[in-house]
ChimeraX commands (.cxc) that place a marker at each C-alpha (Angstrom):
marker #1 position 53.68,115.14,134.94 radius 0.5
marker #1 position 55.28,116.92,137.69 radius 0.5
marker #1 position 59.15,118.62,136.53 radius 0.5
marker #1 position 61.52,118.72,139.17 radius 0.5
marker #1 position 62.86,122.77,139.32 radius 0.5
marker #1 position 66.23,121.66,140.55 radius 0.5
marker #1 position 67.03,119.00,137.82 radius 0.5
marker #1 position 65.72,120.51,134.31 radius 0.5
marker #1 position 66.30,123.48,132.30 radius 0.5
marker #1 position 63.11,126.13,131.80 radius 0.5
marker #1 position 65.60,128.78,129.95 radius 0.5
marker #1 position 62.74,131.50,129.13 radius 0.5
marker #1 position 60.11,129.48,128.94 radius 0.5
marker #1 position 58.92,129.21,132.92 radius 0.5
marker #1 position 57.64,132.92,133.42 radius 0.5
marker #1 position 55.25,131.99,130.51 radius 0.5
marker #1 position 53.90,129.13,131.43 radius 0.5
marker #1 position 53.67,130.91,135.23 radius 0.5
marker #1 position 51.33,133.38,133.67 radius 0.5
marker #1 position 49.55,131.42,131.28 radius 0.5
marker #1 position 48.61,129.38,134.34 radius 0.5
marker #1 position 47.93,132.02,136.65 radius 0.5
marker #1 position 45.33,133.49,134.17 radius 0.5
marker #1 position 43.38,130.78,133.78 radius 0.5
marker #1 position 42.59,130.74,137.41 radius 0.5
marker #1 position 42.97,134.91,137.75 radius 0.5
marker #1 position 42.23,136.63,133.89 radius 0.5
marker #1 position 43.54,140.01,135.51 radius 0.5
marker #1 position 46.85,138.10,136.61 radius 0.5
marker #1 position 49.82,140.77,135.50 radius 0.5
marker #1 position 52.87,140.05,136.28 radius 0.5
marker #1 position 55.02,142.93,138.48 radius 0.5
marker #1 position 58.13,144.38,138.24 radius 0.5
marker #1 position 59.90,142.31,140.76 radius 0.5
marker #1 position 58.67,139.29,138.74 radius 0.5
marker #1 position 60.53,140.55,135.95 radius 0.5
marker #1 position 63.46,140.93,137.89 radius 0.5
marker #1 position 63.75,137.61,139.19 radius 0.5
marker #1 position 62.72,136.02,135.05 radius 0.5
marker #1 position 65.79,138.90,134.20 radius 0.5
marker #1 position 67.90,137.48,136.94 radius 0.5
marker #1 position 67.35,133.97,135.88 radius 0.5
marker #1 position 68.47,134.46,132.27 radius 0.5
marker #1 position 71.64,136.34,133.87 radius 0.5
marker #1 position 72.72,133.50,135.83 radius 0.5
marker #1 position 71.56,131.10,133.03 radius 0.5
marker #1 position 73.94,132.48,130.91 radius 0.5
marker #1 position 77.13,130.77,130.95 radius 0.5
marker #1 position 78.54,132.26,127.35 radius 0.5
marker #1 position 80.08,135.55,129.35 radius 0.5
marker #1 position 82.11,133.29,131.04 radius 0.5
marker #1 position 83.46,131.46,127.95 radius 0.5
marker #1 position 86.98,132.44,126.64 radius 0.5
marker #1 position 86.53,134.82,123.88 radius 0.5
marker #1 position 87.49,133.17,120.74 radius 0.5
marker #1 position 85.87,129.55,121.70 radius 0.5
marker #1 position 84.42,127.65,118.91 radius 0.5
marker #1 position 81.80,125.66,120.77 radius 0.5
marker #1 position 81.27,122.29,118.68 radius 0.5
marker #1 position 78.25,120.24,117.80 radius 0.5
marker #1 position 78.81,117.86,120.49 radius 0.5
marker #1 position 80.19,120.54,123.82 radius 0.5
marker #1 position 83.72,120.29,124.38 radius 0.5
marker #1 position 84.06,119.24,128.43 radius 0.5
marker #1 position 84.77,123.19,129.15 radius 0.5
marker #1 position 82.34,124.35,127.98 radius 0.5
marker #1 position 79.80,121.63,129.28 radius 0.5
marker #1 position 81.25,122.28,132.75 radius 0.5
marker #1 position 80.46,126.17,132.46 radius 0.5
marker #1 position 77.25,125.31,131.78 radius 0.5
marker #1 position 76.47,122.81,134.86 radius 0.5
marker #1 position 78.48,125.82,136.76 radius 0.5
marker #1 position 75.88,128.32,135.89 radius 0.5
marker #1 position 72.53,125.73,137.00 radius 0.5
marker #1 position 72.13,125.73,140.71 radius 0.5
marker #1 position 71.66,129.41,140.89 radius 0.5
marker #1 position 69.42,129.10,137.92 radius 0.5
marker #1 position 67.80,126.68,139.62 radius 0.5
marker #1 position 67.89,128.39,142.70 radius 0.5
marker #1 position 66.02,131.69,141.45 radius 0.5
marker #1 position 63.80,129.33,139.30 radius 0.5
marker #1 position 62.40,127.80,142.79 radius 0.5
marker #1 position 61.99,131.70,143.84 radius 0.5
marker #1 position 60.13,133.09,141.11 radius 0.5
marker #1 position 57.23,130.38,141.46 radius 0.5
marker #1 position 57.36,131.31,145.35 radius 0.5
marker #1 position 56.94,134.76,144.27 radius 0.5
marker #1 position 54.24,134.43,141.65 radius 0.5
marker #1 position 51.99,132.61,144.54 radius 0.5
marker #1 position 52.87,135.82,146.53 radius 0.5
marker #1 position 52.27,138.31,143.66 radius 0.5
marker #1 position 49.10,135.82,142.66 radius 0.5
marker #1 position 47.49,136.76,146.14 radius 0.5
marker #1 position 48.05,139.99,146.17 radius 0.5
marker #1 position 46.16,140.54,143.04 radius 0.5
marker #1 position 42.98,138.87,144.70 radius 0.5
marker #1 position 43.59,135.40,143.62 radius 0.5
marker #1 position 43.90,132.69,146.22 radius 0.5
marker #1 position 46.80,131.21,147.27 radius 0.5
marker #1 position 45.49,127.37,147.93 radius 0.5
marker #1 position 44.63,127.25,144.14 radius 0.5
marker #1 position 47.39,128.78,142.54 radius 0.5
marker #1 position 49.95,126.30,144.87 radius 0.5
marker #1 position 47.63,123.45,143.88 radius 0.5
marker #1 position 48.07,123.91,140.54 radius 0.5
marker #1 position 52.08,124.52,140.56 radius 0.5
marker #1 position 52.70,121.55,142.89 radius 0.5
marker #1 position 50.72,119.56,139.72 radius 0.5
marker #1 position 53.07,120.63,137.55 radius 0.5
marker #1 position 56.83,121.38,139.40 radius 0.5
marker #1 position 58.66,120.45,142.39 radius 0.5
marker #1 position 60.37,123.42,143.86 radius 0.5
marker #1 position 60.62,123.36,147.48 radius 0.5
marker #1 position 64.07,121.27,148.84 radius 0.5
marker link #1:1,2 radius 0.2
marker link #1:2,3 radius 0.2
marker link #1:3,4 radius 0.2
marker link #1:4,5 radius 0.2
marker link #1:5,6 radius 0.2
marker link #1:6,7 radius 0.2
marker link #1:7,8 radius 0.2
marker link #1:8,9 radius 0.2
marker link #1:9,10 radius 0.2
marker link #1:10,11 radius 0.2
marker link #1:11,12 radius 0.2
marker link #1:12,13 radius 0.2
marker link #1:13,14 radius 0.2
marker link #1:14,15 radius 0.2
marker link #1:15,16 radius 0.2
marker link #1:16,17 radius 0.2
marker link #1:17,18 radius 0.2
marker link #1:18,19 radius 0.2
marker link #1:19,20 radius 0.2
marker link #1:20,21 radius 0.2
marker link #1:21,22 radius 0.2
marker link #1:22,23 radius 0.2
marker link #1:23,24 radius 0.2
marker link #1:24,25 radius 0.2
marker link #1:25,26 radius 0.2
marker link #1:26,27 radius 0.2
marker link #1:27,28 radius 0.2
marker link #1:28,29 radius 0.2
marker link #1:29,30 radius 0.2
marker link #1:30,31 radius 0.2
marker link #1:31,32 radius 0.2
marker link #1:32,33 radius 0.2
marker link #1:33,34 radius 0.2
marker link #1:34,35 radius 0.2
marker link #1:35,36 radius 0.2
marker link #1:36,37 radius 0.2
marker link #1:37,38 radius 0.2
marker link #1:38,39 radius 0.2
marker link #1:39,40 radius 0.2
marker link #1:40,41 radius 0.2
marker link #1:41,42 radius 0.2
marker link #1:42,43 radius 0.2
marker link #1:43,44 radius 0.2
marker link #1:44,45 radius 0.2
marker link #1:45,46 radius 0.2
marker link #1:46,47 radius 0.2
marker link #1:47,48 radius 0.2
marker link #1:48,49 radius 0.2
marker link #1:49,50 radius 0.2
marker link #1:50,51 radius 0.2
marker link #1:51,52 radius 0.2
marker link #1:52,53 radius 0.2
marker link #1:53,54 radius 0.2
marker link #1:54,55 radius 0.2
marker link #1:55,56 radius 0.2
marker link #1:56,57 radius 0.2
marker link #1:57,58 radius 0.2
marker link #1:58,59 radius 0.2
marker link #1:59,60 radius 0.2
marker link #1:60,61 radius 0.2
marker link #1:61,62 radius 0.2
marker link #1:62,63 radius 0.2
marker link #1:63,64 radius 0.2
marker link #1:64,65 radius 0.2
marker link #1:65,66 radius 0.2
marker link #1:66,67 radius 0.2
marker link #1:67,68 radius 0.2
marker link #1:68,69 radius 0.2
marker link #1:69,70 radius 0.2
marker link #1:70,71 radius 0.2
marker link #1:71,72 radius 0.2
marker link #1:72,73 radius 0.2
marker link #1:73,74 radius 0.2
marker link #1:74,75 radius 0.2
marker link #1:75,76 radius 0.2
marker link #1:76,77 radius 0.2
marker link #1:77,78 radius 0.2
marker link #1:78,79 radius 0.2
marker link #1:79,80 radius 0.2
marker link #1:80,81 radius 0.2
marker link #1:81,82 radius 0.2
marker link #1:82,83 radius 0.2
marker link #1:83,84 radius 0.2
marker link #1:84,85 radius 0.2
marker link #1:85,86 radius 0.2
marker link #1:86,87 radius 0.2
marker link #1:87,88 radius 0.2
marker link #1:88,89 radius 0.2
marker link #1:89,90 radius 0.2
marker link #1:90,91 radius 0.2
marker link #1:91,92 radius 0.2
marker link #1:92,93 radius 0.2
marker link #1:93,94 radius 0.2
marker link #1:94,95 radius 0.2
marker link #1:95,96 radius 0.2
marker link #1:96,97 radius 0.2
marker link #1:97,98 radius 0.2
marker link #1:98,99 radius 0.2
marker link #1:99,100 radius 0.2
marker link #1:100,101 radius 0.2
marker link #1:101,102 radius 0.2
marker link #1:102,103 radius 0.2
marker link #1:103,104 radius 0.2
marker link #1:104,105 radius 0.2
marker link #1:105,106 radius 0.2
marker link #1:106,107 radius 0.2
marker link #1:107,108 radius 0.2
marker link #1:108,109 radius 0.2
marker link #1:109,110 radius 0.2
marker link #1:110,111 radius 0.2
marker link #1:111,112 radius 0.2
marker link #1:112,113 radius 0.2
marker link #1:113,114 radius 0.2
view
């Protein structure tokens, strides 16, 4: 099933399954710095809690604040979710792998590109 990047959630789970992925095509696949930045970056702009007021009780079922900071936070999410998959086809080829397998496989399983 292919997950659309720009309508679901992959809160520290998509750098993971990026190299799990990428090593079963490449073993020596590491991932670089500047793919930890982006993953870092990500979970920065995922994070919709610093914006909360301090204090907040968030209940069971999200009071309609708090649900709207978190839809606030998404499309850049989203947005640097989209980049770090473009970037780990870069970084991918640059290690030796190629590039028409690696975007084979991710256009299997996510929908980035707008």
């Amino acid at each position: 099933m292919q997950k659309d990047i720009y309508k679901e959630e992959y809160f520290g789970t998509l750098m993971s399954i990026l190299v799990d992925e990428s090593r079963k095509i490449l073993p020596t696949f590491n991932p670089t710095p500047r793919l930890h930045k982006i993953q870092n970056d990500m979970c920065k702009a995922g994070s919709w809690i610093d914006n909360m007021p301090i204090g907040t009780i968030v209940q069971s079922d999200p009071q309609p604040s708090i649900v709207k900071l978190q839809q606030d936070v998404l499309p850049e999410y989203r947005r640097l979710a989209a980049n770090l998959i473009d970037t780990f086809i870069n970084e991918f080829e640059a290690q030796g792998g190629r590039r028409i397998e690696i975007t084979e496989k991710f256009e299997r399983m996510y929908k980035w590109k707008q």
